[in-house]
N, C-alpha and C positions, 0 to 999 in steps of 0.2 A: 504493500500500500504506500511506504515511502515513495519506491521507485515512481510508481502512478502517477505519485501529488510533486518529485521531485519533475517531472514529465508536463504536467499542466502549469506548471509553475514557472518553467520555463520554456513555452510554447514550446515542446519537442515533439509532442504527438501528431501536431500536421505533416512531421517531416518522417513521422517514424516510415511507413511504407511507401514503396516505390512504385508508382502507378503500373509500369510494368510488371513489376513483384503482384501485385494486386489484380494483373488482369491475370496470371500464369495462376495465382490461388482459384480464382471465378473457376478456370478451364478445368482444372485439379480436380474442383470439386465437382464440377459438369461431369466431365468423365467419369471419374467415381460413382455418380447415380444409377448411368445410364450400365456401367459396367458390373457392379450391386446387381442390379435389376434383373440384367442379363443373365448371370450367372444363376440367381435365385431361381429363375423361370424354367432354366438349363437344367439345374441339379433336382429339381421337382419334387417329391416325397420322399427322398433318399436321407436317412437320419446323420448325416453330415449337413445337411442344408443349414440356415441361417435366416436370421427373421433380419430383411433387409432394412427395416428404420430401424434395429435395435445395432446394426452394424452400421450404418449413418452415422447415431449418434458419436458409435465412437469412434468412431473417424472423423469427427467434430471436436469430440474430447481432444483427440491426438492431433488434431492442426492446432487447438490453442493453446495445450502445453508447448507446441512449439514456438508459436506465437508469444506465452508469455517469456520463454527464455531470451528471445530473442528483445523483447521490451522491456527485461531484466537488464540486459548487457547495453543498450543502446543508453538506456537513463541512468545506468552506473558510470558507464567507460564514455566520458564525453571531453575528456583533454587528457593531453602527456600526461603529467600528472596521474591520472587514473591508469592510462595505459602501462607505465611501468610499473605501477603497484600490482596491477593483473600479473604480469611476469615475477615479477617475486611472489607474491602470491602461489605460481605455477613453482616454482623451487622450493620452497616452504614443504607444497604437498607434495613433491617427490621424493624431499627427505624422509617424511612421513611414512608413506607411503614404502621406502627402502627399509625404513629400521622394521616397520612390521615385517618384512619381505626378509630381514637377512636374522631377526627372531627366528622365523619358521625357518629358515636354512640350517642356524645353529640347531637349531631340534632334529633336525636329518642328522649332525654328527655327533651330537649329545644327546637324546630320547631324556635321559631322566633328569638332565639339567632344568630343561626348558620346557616341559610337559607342563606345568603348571601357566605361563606368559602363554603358549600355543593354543591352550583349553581357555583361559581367559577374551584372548583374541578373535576364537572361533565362539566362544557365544555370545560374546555383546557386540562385536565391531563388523566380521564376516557378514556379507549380504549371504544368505544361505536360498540354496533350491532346494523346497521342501519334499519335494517329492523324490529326492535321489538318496540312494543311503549311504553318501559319500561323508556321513557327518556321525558314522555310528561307533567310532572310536573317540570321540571327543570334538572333534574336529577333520577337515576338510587334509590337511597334512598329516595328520595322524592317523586317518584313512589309507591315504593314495601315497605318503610321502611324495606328496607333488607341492612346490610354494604356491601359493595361491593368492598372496596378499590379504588383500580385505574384499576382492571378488566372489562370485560363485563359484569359481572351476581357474586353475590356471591360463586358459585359453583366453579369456579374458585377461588375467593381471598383463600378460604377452601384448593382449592388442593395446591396452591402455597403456602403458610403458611405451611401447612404439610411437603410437599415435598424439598424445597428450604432452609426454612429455620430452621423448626423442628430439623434436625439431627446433626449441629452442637452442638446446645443445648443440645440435650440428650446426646451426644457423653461426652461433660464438662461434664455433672451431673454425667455420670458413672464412669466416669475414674479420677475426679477430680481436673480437670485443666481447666483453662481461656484460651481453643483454641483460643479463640480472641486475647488474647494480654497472652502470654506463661507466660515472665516474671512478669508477676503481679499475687499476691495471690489467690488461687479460694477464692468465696465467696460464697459457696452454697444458700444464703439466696439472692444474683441476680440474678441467674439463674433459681431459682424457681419462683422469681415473673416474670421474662422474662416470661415462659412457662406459667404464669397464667393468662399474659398480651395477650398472642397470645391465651389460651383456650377462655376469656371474649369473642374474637374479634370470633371466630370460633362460639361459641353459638349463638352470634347477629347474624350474617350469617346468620342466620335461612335457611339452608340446611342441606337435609342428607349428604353430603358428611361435610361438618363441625361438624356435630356431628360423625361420623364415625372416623372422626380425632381426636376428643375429645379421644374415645376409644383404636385408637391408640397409642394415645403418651400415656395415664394411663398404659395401655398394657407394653409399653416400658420400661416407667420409672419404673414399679413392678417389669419386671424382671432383671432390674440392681440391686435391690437391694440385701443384703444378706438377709438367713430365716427370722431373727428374725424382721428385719425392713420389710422383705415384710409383715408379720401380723400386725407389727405395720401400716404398711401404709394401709392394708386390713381394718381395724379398725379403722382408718381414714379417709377412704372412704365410709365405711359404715354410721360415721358421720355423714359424708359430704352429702350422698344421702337421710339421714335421712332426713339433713336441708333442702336441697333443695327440699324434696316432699312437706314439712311443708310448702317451701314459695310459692311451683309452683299453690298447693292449694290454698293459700290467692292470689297467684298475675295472673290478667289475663295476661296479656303481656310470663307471664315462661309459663303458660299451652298454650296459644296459641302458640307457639312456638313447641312447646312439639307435641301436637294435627297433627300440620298442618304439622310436618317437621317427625315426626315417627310414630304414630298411623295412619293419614293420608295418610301416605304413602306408609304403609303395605296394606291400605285399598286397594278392587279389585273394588272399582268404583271411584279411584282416577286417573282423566285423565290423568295425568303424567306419573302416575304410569304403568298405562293401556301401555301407549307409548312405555316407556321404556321395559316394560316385553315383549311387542311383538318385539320391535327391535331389541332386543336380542338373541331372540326363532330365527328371522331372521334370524340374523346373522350366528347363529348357524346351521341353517339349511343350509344357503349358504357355509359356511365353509366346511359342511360334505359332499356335493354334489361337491366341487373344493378343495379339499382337499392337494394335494400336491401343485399347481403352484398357487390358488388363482384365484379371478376372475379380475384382476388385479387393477391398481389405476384408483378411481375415477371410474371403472366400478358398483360398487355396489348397488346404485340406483335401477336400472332395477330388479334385483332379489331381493333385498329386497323386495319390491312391490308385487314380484311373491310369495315368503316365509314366507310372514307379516300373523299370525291367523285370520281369518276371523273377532274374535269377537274384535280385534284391530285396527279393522279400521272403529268403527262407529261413534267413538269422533271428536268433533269438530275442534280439533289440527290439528288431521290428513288430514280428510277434506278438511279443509279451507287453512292449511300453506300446510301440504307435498304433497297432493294430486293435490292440485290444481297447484301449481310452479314446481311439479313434482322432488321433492326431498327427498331423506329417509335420512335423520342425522344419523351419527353412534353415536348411546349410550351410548358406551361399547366401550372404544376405543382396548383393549385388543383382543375382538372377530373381532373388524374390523380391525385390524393388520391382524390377522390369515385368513380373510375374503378377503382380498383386495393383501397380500403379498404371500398368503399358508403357511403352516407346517413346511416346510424344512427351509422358510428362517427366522418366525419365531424361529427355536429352535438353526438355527444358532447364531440368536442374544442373545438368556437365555442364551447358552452353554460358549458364550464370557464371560457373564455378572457372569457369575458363577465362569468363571476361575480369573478373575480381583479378587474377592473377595475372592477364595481361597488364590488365590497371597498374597493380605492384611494381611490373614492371614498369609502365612508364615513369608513375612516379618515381623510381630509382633512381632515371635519367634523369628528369626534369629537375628533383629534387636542387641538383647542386644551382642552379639559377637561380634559389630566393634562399640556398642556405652559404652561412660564411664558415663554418667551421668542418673541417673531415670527419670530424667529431659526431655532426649530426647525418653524414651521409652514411657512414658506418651502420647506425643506429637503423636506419631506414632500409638498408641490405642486409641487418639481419633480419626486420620484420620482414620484409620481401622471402626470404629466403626461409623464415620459418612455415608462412601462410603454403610455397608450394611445397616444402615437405610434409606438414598433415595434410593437403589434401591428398597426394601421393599415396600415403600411406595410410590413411582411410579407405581410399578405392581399389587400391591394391589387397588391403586384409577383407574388405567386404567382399573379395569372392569366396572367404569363409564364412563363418558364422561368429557374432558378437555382439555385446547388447548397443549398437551403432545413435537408438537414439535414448540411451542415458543421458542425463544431465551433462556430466563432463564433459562428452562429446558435441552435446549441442551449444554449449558455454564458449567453447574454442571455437567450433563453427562462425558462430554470431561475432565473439569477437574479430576476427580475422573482415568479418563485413564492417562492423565496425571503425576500425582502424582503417580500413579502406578509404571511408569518407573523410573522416580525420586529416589523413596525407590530405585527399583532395580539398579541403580548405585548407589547409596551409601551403599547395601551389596558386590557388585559386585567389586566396585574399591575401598571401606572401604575412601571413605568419610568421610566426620564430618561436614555435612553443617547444622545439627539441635542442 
């Protein structure tokens, strides 16, 4: 209600949406009806169906929760000032967010040290799935011996470590500057161990998507650098995969990890795997048969089911959890956007996300024309440089499965639009707020 009254108070709410933004919601929600409707009429008496005002509504609920995050961040973040307190802010909770992560770790090599911090942290702070009995030793790692953070499933802490908090990071390393705190000296030797503190916490994971992250941010950080450091760093990665095949062979704990989380998982008699690859194919198949409007929210169930490969549906997962409660999980949250929303309004939302980032870019160039110091061109190449690593790595993890519109994630969204406008009055009216 602050935010609200700090919004009316200083005329921001005529400015909050973008008439374009505003016609792309109208179209959103046009399709959505018509695609609802569709689908209901399609799936007929079949007890997957869905009562289509009562899936309106929440598809109503679910564009205003987006709506208000997004009128959260716009009447918080409205000067420098605000902006870099968000980023600190953002290191604050990745501290946070490590020491609960490298607790559960110490509990993997101490069990009776830290069994008491592990069981404290899995029942009050853990967001828990109640329906999994990943929590029947105390906790979510004393289950799985998988770190999991303060998430549901390590798959999750993976994507949110990547996505959330990776890009500030890398954005420092390339450009050379302590986004955190501007006026203090980079240190390149903390921000390397930062990023080696978050790979440790990604490898424990023991997920593909934590290792996939691993790849990414190597991926990132090589190509920051110039020629001659990328072969040095080539050369020290090859090292580095020397030693570690040396230890993963002496140590069980690295090859089972290794085994269970990528050979494993390529494996075609890996039930997970099996899962996934057919919900996909699903999905897939759903999309190309509803191709423009989508089969709308929370319809997808039913067709999945109908579009699942035969040889995907004799494992026991299937079975016993989706078969039986009569639910298909999206996978792939990428294909179940395109699956559940359609094409058009998909590419509505790349086409935004692409102009936002060209935007970044220009302002990077223009920037130095109304600024006098390096100082603040720096500052403006890291936030360039953060805004295309999360979306990068948002659309690249969304062809997995993650909770994509939590809060966290719609907070850094919204900012990044945010900041966007920001830069643009300060070319626009030649500002000096950085």
């Amino acid at each position: 209600s602050i935010c609200f009254l700090r919004g009316f108070q200083k005329n921001m709410l005529k400015d909050l949406f973008n008439p374009k933004v505003t016609i792309f919601i109208t179209i959103t929600i046009a399709f959505q009806i018509l695609a609802m409707l569709s689908s209901y009429l399609d799936i007929g008496s079949n007890g997957l169906n869905k009562n289509p005002i009562k899936q309106f509504i929440l598809f109503l609920i679910f564009l205003v929760c987006i709506g208000v995050h997004y009128i959260v961040v716009k009447c918080v973040i409205n000067n420098n000032s605000n902006i870099m307190m968000f980023i600190k802010g953002n290191r604050v909770a990745l501290f946070i967010l490590l020491v609960f992560s490298y607790i559960q770790l110490l509990y993997l090599i101490s069990p009776s040290n830290f069994a008491i911090p592990v069981e404290i942290i899995g029942k009050y702070l853990e967001d828990h799935n109640y329906n999994s009995p990943w929590y029947e030793a105390g906790s979510y790692i004393q289950t799985l011996h998988r770190v999991n953070g303060l998430n549901t499933e390590s798959g999750y802490l993976a994507a949110q470590l990547l996505i959330i908090f990776v890009p500030f990071v890398l954005a420092s390393i390339k450009n050379r500057i302590n986004i955190f705190s501007p006026k203090t000296a980079y240190n390149p030797l903390y921000f390397y161990l930062l990023l080696l503190s978050i790979t440790i916490i990604l490898f424990c994971a023991k997920t593909t998507t934590g290792l996939l992250a691993i790849l990414l941010m190597l991926l990132c950080l090589w190509l920051t650098l110039s020629w001659r450091r990328k072969i040095s760093f080539s050369i020290l990665l090859l090292i580095i995969g020397l030693v570690f095949f040396i230890l993963a062979t002496s140590s069980s704990y690295i090859m089972n990890v290794v085994n269970d989380f990528v050979f494993n998982k390529i494996s075609s008699d890996n039930q997970s795997t099996i899962n996934r690859y057919g919900g996909t194919i699903a999905l897939i198949v759903t999309w190309m048969k509803h191709f423009i409007l989508g089969v709308g929210y929370g319809y997808h169930d039913y067709y999945l089911f109908q579009n699942v490969p035969t040889w995907a549906t004799t494992n026991n997962e299937f079975q016993n959890s989706w078969l039986e409660y009569k639910f298909f999980p999206i996978l792939s949250i990428f294909f179940g956007w395109l699956t559940q929303f359609g094409t058009v309004c998909v590419i509505f939302v790349l086409v935004y996300i692409s102009k936002l980032l060209k935007d970044y870019r220009a302002f990077s160039k223009r920037i130095k024309l109304v600024a006098n110091e390096n100082y603040d061109h720096k500052i403006i190449d890291a936030l360039r440089d953060s805004a295309h690593y999360f979306f990068c790595f948002y659309i690249l993890i969304s062809m997995f499965s993650f909770n994509w519109s939590d809060s966290a994630y719609l907070i850094m969204f919204f900012f990044f639009v945010v900041v966007r406008q920001n830069l643009k009055d300060i070319i626009l009216l030649n500002k000096k707020d950085f």
